[in-house]
C-alpha positions as CSV (number, residue, x, y, z in Angstrom):
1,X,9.2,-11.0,4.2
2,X,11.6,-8.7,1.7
3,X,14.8,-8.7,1.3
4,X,17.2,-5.5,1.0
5,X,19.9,-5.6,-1.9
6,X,22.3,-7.7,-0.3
7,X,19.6,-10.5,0.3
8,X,18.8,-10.0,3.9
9,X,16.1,-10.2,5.4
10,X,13.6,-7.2,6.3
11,X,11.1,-7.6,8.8
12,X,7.7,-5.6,7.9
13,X,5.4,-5.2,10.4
14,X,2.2,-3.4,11.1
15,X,1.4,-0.9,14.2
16,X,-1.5,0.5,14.9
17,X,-1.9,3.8,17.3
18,X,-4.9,4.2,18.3
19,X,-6.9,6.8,21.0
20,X,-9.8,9.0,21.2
21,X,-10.5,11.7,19.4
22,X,-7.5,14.6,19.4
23,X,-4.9,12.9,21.0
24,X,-2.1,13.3,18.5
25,X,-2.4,9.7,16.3
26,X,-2.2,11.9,13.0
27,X,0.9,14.3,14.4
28,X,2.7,11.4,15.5
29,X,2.8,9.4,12.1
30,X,3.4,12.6,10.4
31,X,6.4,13.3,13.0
32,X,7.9,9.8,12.8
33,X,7.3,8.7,9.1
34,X,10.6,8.9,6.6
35,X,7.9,9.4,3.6
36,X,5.1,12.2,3.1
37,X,2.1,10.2,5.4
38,X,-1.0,9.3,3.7
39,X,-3.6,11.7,5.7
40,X,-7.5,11.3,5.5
41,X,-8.0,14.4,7.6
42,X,-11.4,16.5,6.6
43,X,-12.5,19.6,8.2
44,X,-14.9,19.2,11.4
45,X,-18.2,21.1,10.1
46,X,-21.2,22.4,11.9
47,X,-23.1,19.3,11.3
48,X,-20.8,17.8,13.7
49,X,-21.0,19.5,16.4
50,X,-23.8,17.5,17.8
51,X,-22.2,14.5,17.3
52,X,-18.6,16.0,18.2
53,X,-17.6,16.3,22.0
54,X,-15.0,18.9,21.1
55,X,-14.4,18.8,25.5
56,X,-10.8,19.5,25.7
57,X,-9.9,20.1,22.1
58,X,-12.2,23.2,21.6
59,X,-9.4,24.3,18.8
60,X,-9.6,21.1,16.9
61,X,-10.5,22.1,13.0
62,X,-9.5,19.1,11.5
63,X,-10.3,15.1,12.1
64,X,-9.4,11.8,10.4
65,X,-12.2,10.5,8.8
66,X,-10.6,6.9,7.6
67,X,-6.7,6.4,8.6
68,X,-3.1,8.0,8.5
69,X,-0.2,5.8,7.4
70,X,3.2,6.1,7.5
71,X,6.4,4.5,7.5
72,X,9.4,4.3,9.6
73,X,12.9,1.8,9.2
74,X,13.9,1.7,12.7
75,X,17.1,-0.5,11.3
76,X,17.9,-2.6,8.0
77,X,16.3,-5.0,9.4
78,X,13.1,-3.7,10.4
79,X,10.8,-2.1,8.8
80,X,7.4,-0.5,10.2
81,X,4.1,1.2,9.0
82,X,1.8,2.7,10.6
83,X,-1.4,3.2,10.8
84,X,-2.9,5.6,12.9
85,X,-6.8,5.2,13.5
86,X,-10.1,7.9,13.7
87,X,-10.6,9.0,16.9
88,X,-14.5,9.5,16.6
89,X,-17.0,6.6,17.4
90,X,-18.5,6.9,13.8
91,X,-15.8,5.8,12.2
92,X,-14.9,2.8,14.7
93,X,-15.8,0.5,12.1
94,X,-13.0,1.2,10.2
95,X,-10.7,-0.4,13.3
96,X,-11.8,-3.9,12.8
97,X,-10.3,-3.8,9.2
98,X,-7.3,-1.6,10.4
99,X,-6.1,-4.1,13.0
100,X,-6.2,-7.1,10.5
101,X,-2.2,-8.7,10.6
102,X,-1.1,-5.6,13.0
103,X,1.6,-7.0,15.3
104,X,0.8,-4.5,18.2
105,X,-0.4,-1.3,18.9
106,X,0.5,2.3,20.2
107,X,-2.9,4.0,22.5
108,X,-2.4,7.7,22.5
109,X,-3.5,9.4,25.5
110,X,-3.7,12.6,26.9
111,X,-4.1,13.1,30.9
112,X,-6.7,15.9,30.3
113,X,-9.3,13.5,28.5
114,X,-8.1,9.9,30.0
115,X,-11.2,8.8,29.7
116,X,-10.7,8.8,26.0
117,X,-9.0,5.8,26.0
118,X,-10.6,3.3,27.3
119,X,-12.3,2.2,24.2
120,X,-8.8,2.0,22.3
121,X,-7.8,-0.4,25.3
122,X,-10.3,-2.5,25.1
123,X,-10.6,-2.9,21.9
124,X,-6.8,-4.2,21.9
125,X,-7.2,-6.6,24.4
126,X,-10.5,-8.2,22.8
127,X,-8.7,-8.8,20.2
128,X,-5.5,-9.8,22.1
129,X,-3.4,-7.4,20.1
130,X,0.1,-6.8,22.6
131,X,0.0,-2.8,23.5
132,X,1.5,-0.1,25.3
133,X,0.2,3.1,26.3
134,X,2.2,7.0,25.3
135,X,1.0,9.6,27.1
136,X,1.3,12.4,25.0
137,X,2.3,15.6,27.1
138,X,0.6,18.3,25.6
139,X,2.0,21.5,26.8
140,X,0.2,22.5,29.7
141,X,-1.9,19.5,31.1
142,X,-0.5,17.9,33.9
143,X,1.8,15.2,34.6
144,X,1.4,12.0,35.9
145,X,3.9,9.1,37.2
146,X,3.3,6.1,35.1
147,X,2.1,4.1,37.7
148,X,-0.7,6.8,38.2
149,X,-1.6,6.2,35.0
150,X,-1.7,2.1,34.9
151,X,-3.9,2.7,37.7
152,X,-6.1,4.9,36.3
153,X,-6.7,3.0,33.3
154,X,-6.8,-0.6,35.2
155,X,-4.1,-1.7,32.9
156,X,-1.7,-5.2,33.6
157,X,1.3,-4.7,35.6
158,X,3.6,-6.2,32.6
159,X,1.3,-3.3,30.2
160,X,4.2,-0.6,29.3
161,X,3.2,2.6,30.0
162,X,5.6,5.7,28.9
163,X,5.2,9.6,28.1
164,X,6.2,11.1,24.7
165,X,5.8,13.9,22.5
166,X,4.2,12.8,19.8
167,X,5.4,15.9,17.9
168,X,9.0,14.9,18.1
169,X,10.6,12.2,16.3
170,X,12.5,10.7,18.3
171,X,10.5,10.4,20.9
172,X,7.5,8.4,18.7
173,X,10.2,6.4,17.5
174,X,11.2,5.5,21.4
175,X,7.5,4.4,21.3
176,X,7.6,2.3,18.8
177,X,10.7,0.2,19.6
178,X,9.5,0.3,23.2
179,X,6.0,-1.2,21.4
180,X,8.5,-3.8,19.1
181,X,10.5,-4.8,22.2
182,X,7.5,-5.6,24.0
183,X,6.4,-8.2,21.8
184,X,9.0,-9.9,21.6
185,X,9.5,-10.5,24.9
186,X,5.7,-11.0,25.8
187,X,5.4,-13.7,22.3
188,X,8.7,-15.6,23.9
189,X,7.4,-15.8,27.2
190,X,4.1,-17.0,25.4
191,X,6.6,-20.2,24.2
């Protein structure tokens, strides 16, 4: 724990967002982060394109090959980085080390490539990491009530499920206090 210049206490905790591949992880930290994000985006290559499915994100030119980090001070008393993870299955491996000490987690989705998710889900609740899900509402897909989408994914009732823009500010930051609020209130139940 830190303390701010007047000796109080700042909570630090870790998020992870998480999703498949081109669902917005990297343009959210970079929309919601007070400092420049740390980015570990490469340009896609022809070699990839076997390995690739570009299905929905034909346009993509750009994917993040280890993490994106940011940070974000919701109030003096709470402090939050981020940690958005790759999308692609080759770089999976990278989420075991990601979601070491991560309080909860953030699982981008987009309506047009549900499917996507799944993985992200599951690997939360293996490793019983508290989640929510953001639908990201890229312009033009279609939109879903929330409860359409808790279905869809098979996700718990008490599983918050919201929409946001992850190019917007505020609304990522909605996210994650929606994400921060959630814990608490699932760890007090917990006793």
């Amino acid at each position: 724990m830190a303390y701010t210049h007047s000796d109080r206490p700042v909570i630090q905790a870790k998020i992870m967002i998480g999703g498949g591949f081109g669902v917005g992880k990297t343009t959210a930290v970079g929309a919601v982060s007070e400092i420049e994000p740390l980015s570990t985006e490469e340009l896609l290559t022809a070699a990839s394109v076997t390995t690739d499915c570009l299905d929905g994100v034909e346009d993509k030119s750009h994917t993040t090959v280890a993490l994106d980090w940011g940070r974000i001070t919701i109030h003096t008393g709470l402090v939050l980085y981020l940690f958005g993870t790759p999308g692609q299955e080759r770089y999976w491996f990278m989420w075991d080390e990601l979601c070491l000490g991560a309080l909860g987690a953030i699982v981008l989705a987009d309506t047009r490539r549900l499917q996507a998710c799944f993985q992200a889900i599951d690997f939360f609740e293996r490793r019983r990491i508290p989640f929510i899900v953001a639908v990201n509402e890229f312009d033009g897909a279609d939109r879903y009530g929330t409860e359409e989408v808790r279905a869809a994914l098979r996700l718990a009732t008490g599983v918050p499920v919201l929409a946001c823009d992850a190019r917007k500010r505020h609304s990522v930051k909605h996210v994650l206090i929606t994400l921060v609020e959630y814990v608490l209130t699932t760890r007090s139940h917990a006793g």
